[in-house]
C-alpha positions in Angstrom: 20.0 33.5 -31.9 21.3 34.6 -28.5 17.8 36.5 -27.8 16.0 32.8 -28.6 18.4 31.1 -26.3 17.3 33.3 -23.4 13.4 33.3 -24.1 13.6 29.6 -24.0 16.2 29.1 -21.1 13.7 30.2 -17.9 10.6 28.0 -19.9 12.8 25.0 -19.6 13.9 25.9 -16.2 10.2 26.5 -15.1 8.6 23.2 -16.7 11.4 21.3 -15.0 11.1 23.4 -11.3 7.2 22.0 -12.4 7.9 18.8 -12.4 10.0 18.4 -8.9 7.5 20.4 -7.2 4.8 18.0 -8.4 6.7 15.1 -7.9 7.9 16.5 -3.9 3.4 17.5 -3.3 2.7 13.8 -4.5 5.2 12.1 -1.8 3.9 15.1 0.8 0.3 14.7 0.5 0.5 10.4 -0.4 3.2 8.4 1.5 4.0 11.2 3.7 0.3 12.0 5.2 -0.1 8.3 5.8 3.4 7.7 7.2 1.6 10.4 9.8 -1.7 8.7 10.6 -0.2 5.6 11.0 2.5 7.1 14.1 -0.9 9.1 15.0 -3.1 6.0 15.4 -0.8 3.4 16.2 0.4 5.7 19.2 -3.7 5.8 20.1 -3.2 1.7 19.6 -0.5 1.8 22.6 -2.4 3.9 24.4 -5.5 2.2 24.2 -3.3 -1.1 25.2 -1.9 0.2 28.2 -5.3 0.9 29.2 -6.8 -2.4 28.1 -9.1 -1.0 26.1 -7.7 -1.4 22.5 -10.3 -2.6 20.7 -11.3 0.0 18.6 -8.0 -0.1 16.5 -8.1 -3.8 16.2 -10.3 -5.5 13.2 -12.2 -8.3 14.4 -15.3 -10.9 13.5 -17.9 -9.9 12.0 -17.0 -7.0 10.3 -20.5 -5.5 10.3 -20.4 -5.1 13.9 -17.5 -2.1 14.7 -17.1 -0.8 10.8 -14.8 1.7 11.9 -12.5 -1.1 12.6 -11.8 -1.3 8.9 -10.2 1.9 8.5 -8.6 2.0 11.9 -7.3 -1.3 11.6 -4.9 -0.4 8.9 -3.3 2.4 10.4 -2.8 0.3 14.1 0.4 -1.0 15.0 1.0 -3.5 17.7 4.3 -2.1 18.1 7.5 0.0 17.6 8.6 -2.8 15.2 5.6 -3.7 13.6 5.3 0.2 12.9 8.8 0.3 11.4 8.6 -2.2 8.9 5.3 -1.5 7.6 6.5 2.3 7.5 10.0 1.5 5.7 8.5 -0.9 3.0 5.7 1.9 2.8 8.0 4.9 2.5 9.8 2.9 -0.4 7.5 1.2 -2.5 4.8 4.1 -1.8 6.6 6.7 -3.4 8.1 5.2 -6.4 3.9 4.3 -6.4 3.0 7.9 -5.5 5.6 9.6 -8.4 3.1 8.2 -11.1 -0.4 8.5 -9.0 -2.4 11.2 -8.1 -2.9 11.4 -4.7 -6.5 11.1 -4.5 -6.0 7.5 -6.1 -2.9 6.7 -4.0 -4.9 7.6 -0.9 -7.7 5.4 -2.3 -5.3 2.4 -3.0 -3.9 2.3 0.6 -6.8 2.4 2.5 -9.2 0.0 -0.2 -6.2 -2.5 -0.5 -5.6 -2.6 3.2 -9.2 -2.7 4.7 -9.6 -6.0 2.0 -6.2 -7.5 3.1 -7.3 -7.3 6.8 -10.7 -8.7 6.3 -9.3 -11.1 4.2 -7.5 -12.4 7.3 -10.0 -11.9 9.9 -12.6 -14.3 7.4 -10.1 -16.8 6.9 -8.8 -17.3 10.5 -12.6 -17.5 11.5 -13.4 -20.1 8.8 -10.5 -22.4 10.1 -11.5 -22.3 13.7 -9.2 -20.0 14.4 -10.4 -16.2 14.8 -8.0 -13.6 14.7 -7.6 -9.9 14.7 -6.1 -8.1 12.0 -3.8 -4.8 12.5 -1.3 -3.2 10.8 -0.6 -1.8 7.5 1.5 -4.7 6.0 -1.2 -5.6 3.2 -1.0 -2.5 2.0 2.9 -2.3 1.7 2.3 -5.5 0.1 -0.4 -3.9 -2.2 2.5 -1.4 -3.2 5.2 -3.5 -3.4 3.5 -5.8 -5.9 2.0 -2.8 -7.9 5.6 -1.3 -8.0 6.9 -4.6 -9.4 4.5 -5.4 -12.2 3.6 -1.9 -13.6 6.8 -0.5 -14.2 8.3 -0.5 -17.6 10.5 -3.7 -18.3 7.3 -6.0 -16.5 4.8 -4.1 -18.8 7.3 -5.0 -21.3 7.4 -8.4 -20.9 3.3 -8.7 -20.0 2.3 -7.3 -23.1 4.5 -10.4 -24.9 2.3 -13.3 -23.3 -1.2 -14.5 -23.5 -3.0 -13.3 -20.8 -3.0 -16.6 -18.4 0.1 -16.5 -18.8 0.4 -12.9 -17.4 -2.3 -14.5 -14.6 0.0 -17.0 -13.7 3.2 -15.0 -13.0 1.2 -11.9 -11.2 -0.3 -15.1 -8.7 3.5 -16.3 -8.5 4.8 -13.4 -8.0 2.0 -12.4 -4.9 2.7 -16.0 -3.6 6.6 -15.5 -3.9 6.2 -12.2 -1.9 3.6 -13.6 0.6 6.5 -16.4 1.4 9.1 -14.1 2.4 7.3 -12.8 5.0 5.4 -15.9 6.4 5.7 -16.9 10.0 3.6 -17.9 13.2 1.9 -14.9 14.2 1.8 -13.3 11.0 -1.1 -12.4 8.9 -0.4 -14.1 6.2 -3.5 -14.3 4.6 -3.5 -10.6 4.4 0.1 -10.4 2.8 -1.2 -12.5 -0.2 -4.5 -10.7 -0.7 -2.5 -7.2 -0.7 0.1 -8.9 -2.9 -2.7 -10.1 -5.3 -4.8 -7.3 -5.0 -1.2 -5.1 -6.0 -0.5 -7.2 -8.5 -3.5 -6.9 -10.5 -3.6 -3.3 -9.8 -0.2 -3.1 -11.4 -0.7 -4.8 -14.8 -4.1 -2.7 -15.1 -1.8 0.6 -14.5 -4.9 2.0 -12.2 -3.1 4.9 -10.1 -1.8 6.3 -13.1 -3.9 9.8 -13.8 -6.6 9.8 -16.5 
């Protein structure tokens, strides 16, 4: 009996040495890489300010004119604290996200979610009159936050118990209760509901998790 104890002891102890390491690469390579390009880019943002030139990082109407906005637009912040809070709620909500995702998907999700929240804004301030620029990855940490929320066990719990407009209803709640906490003059609030809607569906669907 004592031989099949020590066969099996350094199996358990590799599967679960498995596990952390895969768990530690997922936050590495997801959350971590893009905590990096967004201090990268949004340092190029400041620069590019300083010199008056900071267009490039800023997505603006149309969107068919500078396409590389898109992607650059969502790394770009305006500032020190802009860059903080997007990076803490990012560094939360991203790696409970990133524990459960591959990477290729999680990489996917932050840059798809945020590239629709910002043009999401840009279209709606132009259609009230009102054109603004989008920066800033705060549709995405939305995106995350709201995915975090519905997918996890006790929401899939209670989601699978409803009809499904039911579900529809409290995922749009839900987006529109996160969207208010943030709202303010100055704030792209449009964006913060898209990436709260568009995390919110992603959520009940489940679609970071591996195939």
């Amino acid at each position: 009996m004592s031989v099949d104890l020590d066969l099996e002891q350094p199996e358990k102890t590799e599967e679960a040495g498995s596990g952390a390491s895969t768990i530690v690469t997922r936050l590495l390579a997801g959350p971590g890489v893009s905590l990096l390009l967004m201090a990268i880019v949004s340092l190029a943002t400041w620069t590019g300010i300083q010199a008056n030139n900071a267009d490039p990082f800023i997505l603006q109407s149309p969107l068919t004119e500078d396409w590389w906005q898109l992607p650059l637009s969502v790394f770009a912040h305006s500032g020190m604290p802009h860059l903080s809070a997007n990076a803490t709620m990012i560094a939360i909500f991203g790696s409970v996200a990133a524990i459960s995702a591959s990477v290729l998907r999680y990489h996917i999700f932050f840059i798809v979610s945020g590239m629709l929240a910002g043009a999401a804004h840009v279209l709606a301030t132009a259609a009230l009159g009102t054109p603004s620029g989008g920066l800033g990855a705060s549709g995405t940490a939305m995106a995350l936050m709201a995915y975090v929320l519905v997918s996890n066990d006790v929401s899939s719990f209670v989601f699978d118990r409803v009809s499904r407009t039911v579900t529809i209803g409290l995922v749009l709640a839900l987006a529109v209760g996160l969207s208010l906490t943030s709202a303010g003059v100055q704030v792209g609030n449009v964006a913060h509901l898209s990436g709260a809607l568009i995390g919110g569906f992603a959520g009940y669907f489940h679609i970071l998790r591996p195939r």
